[in-house]
C-alpha positions in Angstrom: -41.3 4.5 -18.6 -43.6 6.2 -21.0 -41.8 9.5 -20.1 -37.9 7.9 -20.7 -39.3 6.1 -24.1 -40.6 9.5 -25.4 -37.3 11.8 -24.2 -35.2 9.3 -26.1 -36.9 9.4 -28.9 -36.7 13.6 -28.7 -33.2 13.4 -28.3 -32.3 10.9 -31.1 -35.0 13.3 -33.1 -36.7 10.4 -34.4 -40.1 10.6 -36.7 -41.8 8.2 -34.5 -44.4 7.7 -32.0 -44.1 4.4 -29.4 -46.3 4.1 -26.5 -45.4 1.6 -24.1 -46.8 0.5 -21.1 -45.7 -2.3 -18.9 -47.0 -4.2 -15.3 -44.2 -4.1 -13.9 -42.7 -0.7 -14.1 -41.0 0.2 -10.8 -38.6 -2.8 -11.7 -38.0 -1.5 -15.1 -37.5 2.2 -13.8 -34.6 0.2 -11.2 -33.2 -1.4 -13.4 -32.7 1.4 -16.0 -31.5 4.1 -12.9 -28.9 1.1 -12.1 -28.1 1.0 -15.8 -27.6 5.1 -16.2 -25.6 5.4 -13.2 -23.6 2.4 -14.3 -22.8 3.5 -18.3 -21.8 7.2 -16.5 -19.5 6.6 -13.3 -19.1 2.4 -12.9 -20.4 0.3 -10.7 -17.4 1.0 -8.4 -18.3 -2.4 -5.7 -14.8 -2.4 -5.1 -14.2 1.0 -3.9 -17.4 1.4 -1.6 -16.5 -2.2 -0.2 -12.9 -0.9 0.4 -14.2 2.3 1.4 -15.7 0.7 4.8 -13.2 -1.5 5.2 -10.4 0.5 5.4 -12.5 3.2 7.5 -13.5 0.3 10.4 -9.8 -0.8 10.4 -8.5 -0.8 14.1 -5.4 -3.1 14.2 -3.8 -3.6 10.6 -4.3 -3.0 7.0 -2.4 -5.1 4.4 -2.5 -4.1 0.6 -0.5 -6.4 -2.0 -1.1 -4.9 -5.5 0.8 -3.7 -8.7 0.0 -0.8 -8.0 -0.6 2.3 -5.0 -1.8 5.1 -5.7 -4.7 7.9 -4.9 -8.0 6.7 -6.0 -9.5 10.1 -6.6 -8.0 13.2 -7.1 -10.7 16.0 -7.3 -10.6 19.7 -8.9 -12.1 21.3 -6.0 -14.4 20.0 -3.7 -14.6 16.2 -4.3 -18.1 14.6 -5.8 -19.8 11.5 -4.2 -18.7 9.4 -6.5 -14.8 10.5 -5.8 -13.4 8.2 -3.1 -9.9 8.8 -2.5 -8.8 5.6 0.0 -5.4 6.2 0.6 -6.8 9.3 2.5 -9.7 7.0 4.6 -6.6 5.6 5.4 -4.6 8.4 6.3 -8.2 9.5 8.6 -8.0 5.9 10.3 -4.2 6.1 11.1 -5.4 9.4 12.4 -8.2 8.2 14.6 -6.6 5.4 15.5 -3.2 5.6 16.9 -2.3 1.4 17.1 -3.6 1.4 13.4 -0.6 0.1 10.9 -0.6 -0.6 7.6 1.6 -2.7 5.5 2.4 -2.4 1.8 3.9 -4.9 -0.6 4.0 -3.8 -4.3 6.6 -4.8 -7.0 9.4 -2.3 -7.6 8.8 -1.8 -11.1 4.7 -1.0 -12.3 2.6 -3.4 -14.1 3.1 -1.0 -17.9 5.2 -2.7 -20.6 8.6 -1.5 -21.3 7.7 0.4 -23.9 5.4 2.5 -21.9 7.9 4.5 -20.0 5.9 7.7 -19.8 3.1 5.2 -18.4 5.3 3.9 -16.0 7.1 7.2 -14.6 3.9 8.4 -13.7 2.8 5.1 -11.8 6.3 5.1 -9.7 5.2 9.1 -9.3 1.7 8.3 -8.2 2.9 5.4 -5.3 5.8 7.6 -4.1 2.8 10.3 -3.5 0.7 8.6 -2.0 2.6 6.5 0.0 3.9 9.8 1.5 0.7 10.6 2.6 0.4 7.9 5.2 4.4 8.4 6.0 3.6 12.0 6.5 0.5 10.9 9.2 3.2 8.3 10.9 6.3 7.0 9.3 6.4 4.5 12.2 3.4 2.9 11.3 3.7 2.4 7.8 5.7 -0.2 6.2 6.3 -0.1 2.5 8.0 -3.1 0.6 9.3 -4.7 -2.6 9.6 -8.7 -2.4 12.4 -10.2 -3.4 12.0 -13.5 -5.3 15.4 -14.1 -5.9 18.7 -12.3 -4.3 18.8 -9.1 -7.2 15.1 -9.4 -8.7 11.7 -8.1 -7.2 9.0 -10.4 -7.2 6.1 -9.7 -9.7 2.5 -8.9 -8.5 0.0 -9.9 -10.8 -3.4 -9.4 -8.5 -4.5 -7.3 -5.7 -5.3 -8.7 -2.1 -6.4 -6.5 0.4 -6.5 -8.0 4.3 -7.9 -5.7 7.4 -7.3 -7.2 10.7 -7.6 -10.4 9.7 -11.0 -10.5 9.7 -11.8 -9.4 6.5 -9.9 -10.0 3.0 -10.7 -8.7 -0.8 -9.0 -10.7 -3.5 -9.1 -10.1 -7.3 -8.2 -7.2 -10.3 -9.2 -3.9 -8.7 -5.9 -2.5 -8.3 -5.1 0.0 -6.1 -5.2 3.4 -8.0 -7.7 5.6 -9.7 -8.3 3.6 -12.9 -8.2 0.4 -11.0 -11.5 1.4 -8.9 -13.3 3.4 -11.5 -12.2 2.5 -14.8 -10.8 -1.0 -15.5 -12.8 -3.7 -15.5 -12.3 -6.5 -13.1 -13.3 -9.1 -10.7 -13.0 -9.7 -7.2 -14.0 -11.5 -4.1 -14.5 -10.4 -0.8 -14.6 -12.9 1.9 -15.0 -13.7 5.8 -14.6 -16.5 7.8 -17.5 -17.3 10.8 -14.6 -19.4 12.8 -12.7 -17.1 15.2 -10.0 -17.5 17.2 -8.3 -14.7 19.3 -10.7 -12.1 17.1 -9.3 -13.6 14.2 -10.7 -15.3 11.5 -9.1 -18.7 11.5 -8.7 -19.1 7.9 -8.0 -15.4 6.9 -5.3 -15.1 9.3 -3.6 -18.1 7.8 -3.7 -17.1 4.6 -2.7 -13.7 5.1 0.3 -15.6 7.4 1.1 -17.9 4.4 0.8 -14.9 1.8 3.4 -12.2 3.5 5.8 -15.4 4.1 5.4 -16.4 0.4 6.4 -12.8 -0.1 9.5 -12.8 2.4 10.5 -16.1 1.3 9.9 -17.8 4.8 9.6 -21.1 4.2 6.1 -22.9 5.6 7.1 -25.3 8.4 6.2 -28.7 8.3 5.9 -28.9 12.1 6.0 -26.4 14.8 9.3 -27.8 15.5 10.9 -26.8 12.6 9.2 -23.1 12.4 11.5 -20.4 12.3 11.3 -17.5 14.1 10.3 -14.7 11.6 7.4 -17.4 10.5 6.1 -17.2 14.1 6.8 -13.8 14.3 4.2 -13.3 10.9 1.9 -15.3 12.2 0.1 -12.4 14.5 -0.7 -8.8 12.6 1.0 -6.6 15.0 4.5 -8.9 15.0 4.3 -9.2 11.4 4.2 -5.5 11.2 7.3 -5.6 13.3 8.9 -7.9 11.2 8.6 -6.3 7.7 10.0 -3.3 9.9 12.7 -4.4 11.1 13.6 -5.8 7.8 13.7 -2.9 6.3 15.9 -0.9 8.9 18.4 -3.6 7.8 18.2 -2.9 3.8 15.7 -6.1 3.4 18.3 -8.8 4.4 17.7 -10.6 1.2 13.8 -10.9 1.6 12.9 -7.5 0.9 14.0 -4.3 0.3 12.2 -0.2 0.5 10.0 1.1 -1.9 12.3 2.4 -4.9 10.8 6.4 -5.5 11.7 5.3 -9.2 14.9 7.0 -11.8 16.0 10.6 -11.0 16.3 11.4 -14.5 14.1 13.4 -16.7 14.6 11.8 -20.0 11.4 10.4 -20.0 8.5 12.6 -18.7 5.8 11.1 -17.1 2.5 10.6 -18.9 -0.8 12.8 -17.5 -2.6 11.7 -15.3 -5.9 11.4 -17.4 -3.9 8.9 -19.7 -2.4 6.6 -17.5 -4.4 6.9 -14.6 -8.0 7.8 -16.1 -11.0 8.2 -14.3 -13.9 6.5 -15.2 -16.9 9.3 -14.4 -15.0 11.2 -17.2 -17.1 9.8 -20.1 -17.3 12.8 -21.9 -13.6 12.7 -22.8 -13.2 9.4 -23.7 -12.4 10.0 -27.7 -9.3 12.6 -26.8 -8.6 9.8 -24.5 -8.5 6.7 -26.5 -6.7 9.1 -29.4 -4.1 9.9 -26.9 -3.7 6.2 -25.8 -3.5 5.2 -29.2 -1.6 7.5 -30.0 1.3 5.7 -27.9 1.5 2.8 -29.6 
């Protein structure tokens, strides 16, 4: 600690002298790495969580966010700290050939109106990277808008994340680079100790009662009154079915494709630095915050 006080106070080329010692140094030294690594690339909890999630998933993935898009996008040969988890998922999908994955995100991006440029380069970013995992196998990717009323696309406000029904991440780390590495947020990852058919009980319900909410299937009071596309979401592999076979039929009402977004060029897309930063990128955070205030 003696040697970290004395290098700050060369670099800051200050005309004092402190000596410090402290009992309990290996705790300090900890805590201080922790803090270092923290103020340069972000604690990132979300990403490694998601990161071994994603990479042990054998039967389904489910992603709800306002967003989808690359986590990482590398010059070159990527760095530790660049995780790209639409590709551990395209690497499960190609480990695994049952593994499906299912993708509900609004049709138009979580940027205000007036952030067009912000916006083209969202719908951009999703139509990429949902590509990559329809380029592994089209047939096992299923990409949707919900519809909350006949003509308007349901907003999504949060992210939930669900892998096999057995293990579920709920918060604000949205699904794109700035969402694990720059924004701040909060989440919650959960399992469930009660099991039935290697499923967690109460994940699998939720996840059931979540994709209905999103389809608008209505929860039945009894199981005399279920329909059949709520028993059909109530196991992973039939509700993959399901949000499939909707979508061969335009959505039916419920749900329709992923829009790629307009054809037009009339507004170009902002860079991807701007509106989909990274957060290791310290050192250009002034031309970044001059460029973002620069669009309002």
């Amino acid at each position: 600690m003696q040697g970290v006080v004395d290098n700050i106070i060369d670099e800051l080329n200050l005309p004092v002298t402190v000596d410090i010692e402290v009992g309990n140094e290996d705790e300090h030294r900890r805590r201080l790495q922790r803090e270092i690594t923290t103020a340069k690339f972000g604690q990132r909890d979300a990403q490694w969580a998601l990161r071994r999630a994603l990479g042990q998933a054998r039967e389904f993935v489910y992603i709800e966010s306002p967003a989808f898009a690359r986590t990482a996008r590398p010059d070159g040969a990527p760095q530790p700290h660049e995780v790209d988890l639409v590709e551990t998922i395209r690497a499960a999908m190609a480990a695994n050939p049952r593994l499906k994955v299912m993708i509900c995100v609004p049709r138009w991006p979580d940027f205000a109106e007036d952030k067009a440029p912000w916006a083209r380069a969202s719908l951009a970013h999703r139509k990429q990277a949902i590509e990559v995992l329809t380029t592994q196998d089209r047939n096992r990717v299923a990409a949707f808008h919900p519809i909350g009323f006949p003509g308007r696309a349901t907003a999504i406000r949060s992210t939930t994340i669900i892998v096999d029904d057995v293990w579920c991440m709920v918060g604000t780390s949205h699904f794109r680079r700035r969402g694990m590495t720059f924004d701040g947020a909060v989440d919650i990852v959960s399992i469930d100790r009660s099991m039935a058919a290697g499923y967690s009980a109460g994940i699998a319900r939720f996840r059931h009662e979540l994709m209905a909410a999103k389809l608008g299937v209505s929860i039945p009071g009894s199981p005399a009154t279920a329909t059949s596309l709520w028993i059909r979401l109530a196991q992973p592999e039939a509700a993959f079915d399901a949000v499939a076979d909707l979508l061969q039929q335009g959505g039916l009402g419920r749900c329709s494709p992923v829009w790629a977004g307009p054809t037009d060029t009339s507004v170009l897309p902002q860079t991807d630095d701007i509106a989909d930063p990274d957060g290791s990128t310290g050192a250009d955070f002034l031309t970044l915050f001059a460029s973002l205030l620069s669009e309002t």
